[in-house]
N, C-alpha and C positions, 0 to 999 in steps of 0.2 A: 228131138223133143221141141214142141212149138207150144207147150203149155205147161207151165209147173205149180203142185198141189201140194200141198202142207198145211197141219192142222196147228192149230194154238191153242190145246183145249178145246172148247165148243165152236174158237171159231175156224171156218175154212180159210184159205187163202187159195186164190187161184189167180196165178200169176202169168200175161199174155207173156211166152216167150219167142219173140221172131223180130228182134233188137236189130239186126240188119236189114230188117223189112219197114221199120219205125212199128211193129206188130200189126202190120194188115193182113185181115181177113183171110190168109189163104183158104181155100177149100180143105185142109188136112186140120187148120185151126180151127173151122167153123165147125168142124165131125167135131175136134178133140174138146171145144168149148161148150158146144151142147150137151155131149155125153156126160162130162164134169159137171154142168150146173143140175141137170137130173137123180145125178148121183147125190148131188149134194143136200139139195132137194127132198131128196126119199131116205136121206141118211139121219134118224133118230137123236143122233151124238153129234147133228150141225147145228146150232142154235143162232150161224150168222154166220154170211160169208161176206167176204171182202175181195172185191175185184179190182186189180190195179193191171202195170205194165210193167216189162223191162224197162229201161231209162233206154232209148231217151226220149221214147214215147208213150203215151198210153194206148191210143190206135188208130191207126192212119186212115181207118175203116177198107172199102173195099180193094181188095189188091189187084189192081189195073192190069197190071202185066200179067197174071194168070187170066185176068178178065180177057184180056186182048188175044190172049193164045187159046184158050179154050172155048170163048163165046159161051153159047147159052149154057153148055155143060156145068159151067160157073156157076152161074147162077142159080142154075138148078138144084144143085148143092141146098142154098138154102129155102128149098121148097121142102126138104125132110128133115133136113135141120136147120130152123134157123134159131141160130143162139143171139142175133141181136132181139128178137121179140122175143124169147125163151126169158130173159132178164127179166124185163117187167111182169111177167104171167107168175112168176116164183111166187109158191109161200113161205117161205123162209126168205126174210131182211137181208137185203143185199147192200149192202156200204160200198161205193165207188171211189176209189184211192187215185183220184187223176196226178199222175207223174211229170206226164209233157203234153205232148200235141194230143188231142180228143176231135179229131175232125171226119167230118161223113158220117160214115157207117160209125166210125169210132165214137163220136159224139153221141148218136140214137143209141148204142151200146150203155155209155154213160148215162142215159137221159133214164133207162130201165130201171136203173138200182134206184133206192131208197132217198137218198139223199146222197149228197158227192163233195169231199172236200179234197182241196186242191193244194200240188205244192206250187211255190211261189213261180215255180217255171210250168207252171202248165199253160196251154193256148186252147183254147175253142173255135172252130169254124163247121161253116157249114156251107161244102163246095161240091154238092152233089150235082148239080148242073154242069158246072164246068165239068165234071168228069163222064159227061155224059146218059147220065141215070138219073131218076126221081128219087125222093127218098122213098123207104118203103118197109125201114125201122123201126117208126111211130115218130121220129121228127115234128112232123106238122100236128101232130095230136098232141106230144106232150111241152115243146118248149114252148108254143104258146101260154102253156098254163104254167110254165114258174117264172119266165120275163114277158111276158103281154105279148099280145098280138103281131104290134109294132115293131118292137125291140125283134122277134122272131121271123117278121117278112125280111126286115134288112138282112139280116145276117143272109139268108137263106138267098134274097137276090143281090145281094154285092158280094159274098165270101168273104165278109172282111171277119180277121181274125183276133177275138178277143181276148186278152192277159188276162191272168189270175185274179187281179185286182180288179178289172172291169167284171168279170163274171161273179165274185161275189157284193159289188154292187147293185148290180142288177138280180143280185136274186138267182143264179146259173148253179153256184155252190154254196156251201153253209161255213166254209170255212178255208184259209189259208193258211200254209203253216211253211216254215221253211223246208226243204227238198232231205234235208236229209229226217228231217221230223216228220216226215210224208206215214210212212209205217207206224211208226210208234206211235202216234196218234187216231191213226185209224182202228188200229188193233184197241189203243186205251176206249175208243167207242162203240166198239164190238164187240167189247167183253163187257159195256156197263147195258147193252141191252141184251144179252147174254144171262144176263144174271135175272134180269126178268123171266119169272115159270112161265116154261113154253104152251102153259093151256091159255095164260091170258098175250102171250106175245104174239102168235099166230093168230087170234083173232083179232087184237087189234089191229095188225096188218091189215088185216081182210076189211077191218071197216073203214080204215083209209081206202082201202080201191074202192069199194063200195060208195065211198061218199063221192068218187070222182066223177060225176054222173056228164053221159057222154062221150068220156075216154073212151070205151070201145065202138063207138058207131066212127068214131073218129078214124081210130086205129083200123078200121075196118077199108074203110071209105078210101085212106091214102094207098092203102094194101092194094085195092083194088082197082086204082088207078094207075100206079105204078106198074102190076101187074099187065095190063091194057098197053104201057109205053113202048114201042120197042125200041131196043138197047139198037144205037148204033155205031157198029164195032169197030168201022174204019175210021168212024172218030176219033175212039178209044187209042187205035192204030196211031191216026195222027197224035194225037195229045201225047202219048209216048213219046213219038219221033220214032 
């Protein structure tokens, strides 16, 4: 099992399970995370889901070593499913419960949901070059727009990794709570937008995307560049070892 589901009432929980992997991307989690969030998605009795990790990460993003043994296969994967931009397209509120490390693909993962609060051990980075790839999750579309422009080139050309404390100064999350207060707080803000009637809560989702004007020629744009990059894999190889 590389993915676990449980409900709290209205809300979902879907929780990455692959804790010896720090929960990256395998291709088995990106099938089991996309099908989950559609499910969730088209499910009547979901009024919020809450996306978090096993400890003692939230997700490592792409998983290298299946990247490096499989090559494009990999990646192609998320050509049918991909559950990092499947996030942000939801209409049903998605709550990000960052645990630990949020970095790459795991970070654009995170950048999808709603809003994201964080326990006092989480990290952020964004090392998608070092690991030999573009982003191609909406990265450059969305973290510009909740830390600036600036704040968003650094990270992305140095990999330097931000604490819990730097990411809700700057704006990255809404909130930090101590680590084992991680769930129980999320769940207390999933169920107070929960209780909101679902004719006025799914629309006003819809007018926040809607007001974010942009966001998709963005999201498009990086897609499509990324797409153009080619992967290469004796990099990947070496950066292994």
């Amino acid at each position: 099992m590389v993915l676990r589901t449980s409900d709290d009432g209205p809300v979902r929980l879907l929780q990455l399970d692959r804790p010896q992997a720090r929960n990256a991307l395998s291709a088995e989690l990106v099938r089991a995370l996309h099908a989950a969030l559609l499910h969730a998605d088209q499910d009547p009795s979901v009024a919020v889901i809450v996306l978090h990790g096993s400890d003692p990460a939230f997700c490592a993003g792409v998983d290298l070593k299946e990247a490096a043994r499989d090559g494009a296969a990999y990646f192609d994967t998320f050509l049918t499913h991909n559950c990092v931009a499947l996030v942000g397209q939801l209409a049903t509120p998605i709550i990000g419960a960052v645990n630990g490390a949020a970095f790459t693909g795991g970070l654009e993962l995170a950048l999808g949901c709603d809003f994201l609060i964080a326990s006092e051990r989480a990290l952020f980075a964004d090392t998608h070059v070092r690991a030999g790839v573009l982003p191609g999750g909406g990265l450059t579309a969305r973290l510009p727009r909740l830390i600036g422009q600036q704040r968003a080139r650094r990270m992305s050309l140095t990999g330097e990794v931000l604490d819990a404390a730097e990411a809700l100064r700057i704006g990255l999350v809404t909130e930090v709570v101590a680590h084992a207060d991680l769930l129980v707080r999320a769940l207390a803000l999933a169920h107070a937008a929960a209780s909101v009637p679902a004719e006025l809560l799914l629309p006003l989702k819809a007018m926040y995307a809607a007001s974010d004007v942009g966001l998709d020629a963005a999201l498009t744009a990086e897609s499509d560049l990324a797409a153009r990059h080619r992967i290469d894999y004796a990099a990947l190889d070496q950066l292994l070892g």
